[in-house]
N, C-alpha and C positions, 0 to 999 in steps of 0.2 A: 193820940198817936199821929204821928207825921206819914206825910204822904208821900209818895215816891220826888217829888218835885221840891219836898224841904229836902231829902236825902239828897238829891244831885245836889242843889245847894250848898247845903251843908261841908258834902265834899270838896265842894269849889273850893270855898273858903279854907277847908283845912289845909288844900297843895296851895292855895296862894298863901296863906299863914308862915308856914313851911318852907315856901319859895327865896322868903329873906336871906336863908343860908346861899343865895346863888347872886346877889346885890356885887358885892366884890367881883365874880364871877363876870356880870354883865361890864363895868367898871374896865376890865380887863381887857374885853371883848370890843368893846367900843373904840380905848385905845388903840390896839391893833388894824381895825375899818380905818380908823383914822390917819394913821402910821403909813397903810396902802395907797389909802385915797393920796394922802400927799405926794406918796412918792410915785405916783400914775400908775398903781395898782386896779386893779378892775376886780370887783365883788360877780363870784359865781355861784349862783344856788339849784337844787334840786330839790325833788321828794316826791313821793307817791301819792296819789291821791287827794287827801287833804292836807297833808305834809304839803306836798305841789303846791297846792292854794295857798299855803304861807309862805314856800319860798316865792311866789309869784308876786303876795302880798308887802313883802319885805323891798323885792324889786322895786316896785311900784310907786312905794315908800320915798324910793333914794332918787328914784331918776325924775319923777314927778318932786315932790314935795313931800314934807308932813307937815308944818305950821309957818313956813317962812318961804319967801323971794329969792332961791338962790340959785347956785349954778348947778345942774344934773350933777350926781352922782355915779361911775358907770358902773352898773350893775345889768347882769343876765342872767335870766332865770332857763335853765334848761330842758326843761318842758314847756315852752312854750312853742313850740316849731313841732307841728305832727307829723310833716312830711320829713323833718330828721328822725325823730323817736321811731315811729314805724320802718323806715327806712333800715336800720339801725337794727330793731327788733328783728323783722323782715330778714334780713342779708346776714347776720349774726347770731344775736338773740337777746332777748328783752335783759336777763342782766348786762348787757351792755351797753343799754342805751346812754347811760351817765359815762361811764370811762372813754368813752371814743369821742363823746364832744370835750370833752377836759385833755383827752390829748389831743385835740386838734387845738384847742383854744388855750387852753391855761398855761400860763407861767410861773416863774420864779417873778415874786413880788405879788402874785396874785392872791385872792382868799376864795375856797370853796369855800364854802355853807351847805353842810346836807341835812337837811328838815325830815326826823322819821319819827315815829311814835316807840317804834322797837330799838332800832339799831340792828334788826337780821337780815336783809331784804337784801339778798343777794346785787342787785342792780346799785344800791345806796355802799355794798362796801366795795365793790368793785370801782366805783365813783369817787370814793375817797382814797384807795390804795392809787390810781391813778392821777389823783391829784398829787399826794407824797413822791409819785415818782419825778412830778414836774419840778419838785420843789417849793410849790404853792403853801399859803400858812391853809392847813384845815381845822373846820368850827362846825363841831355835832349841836345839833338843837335834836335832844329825842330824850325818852325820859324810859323810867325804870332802871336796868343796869346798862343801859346803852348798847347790848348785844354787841357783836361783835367789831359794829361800829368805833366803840367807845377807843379801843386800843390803835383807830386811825388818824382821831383825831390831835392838834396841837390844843384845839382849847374845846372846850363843851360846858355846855348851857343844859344841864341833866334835871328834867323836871320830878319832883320826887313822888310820883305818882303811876302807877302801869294802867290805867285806865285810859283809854283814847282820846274822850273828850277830853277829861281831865289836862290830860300834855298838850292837847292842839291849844285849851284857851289859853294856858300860860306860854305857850308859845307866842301865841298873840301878843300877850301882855312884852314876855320879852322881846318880840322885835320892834314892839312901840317903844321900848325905853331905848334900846338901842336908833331907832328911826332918831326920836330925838336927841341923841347925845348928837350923832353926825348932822341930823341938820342944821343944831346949832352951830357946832365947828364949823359946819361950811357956809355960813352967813355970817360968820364972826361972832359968835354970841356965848352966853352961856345958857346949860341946859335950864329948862323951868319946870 
């Protein structure tokens, strides 16, 4: 009998098995970052929690590096400033902490990114309704049926799993492959 720890396992492997159905999907997604980037678009992400930690991860990703010598990427991640989030929460309220920096910051030619495990979380779709007002392309990374999310976004990266861990590693997974597509682009390269 397997142990709790073959079962996680186990699970991994079936959403990343699974996951192949989202290849095109990344493919897609990548074009678009690139499309932006070229034409002096700026990448904007959020998320709650550990969502946050991957949009933060993602950020990180583009303005640092992932495998190559190239020139920054502009990306920002918006949870990263406590003294706006609080602020923000504080004077309004916590679902607004995403829509008031997207309307202060984002444009048309820009890309949100909102990183959630649900797609319900009041603050994530208030974040993306206010993106679409700017004009901005919007890109769900959240998995299950993408909650109410999903109907804000222009492209989504839907993990085929409603289990937490589960959507956060493939999220990982997916923002490595997209980290790499655009790194290459921006060094001149092809992906490897």
């Amino acid at each position: 009998m397997s142990d709790w720890l073959d079962t996680q396992l186990d699970t991994h492997i079936r959403v990343a098995e699974d996951a192949t159905d989202l290849l095109d999907d990344v493919r897609a997604v990548g074009a678009v970052l690139i499309r932006a980037f070229a034409d002096g678009g700026t990448l904007y992400t959020f998320g709650n929690g550990g969502s946050a930690a991957d949009a933060q991860h993602f950020t990180g990703e583009l303005i640092g590096h992932y495998k190559r010598d190239r020139r920054p990427l502009p990306a920002v991640t918006l949870t990263t400033d406590a003294t706006v989030s609080t602020c923000i929460a504080n004077d309004y309220a916590f679902e607004d902490v995403f829509s008031r920096q997207v309307e202060a910051l984002v444009g048309p030619g820009d890309v949100v990114a909102a990183f959630t495990t649900s797609g319900r979380s009041a603050n994530i779709v208030r974040g993306l309704t206010a993106a679409r007002a700017t004009g901005a392309t919007t890109l769900l990374f959240a998995g299950g049926d993408g909650g109410a999310s999903l109907a804000l976004a222009d492209h989504v990266l839907l993990a085929p799993s409603t289990q937490t861990p589960r959507i956060q590693e493939l999220h990982t997974f997916l923002l490595h492959a997209l980290s790499e597509m655009l790194d290459a682009w921006a060094a001149g390269e092809e992906p490897s």
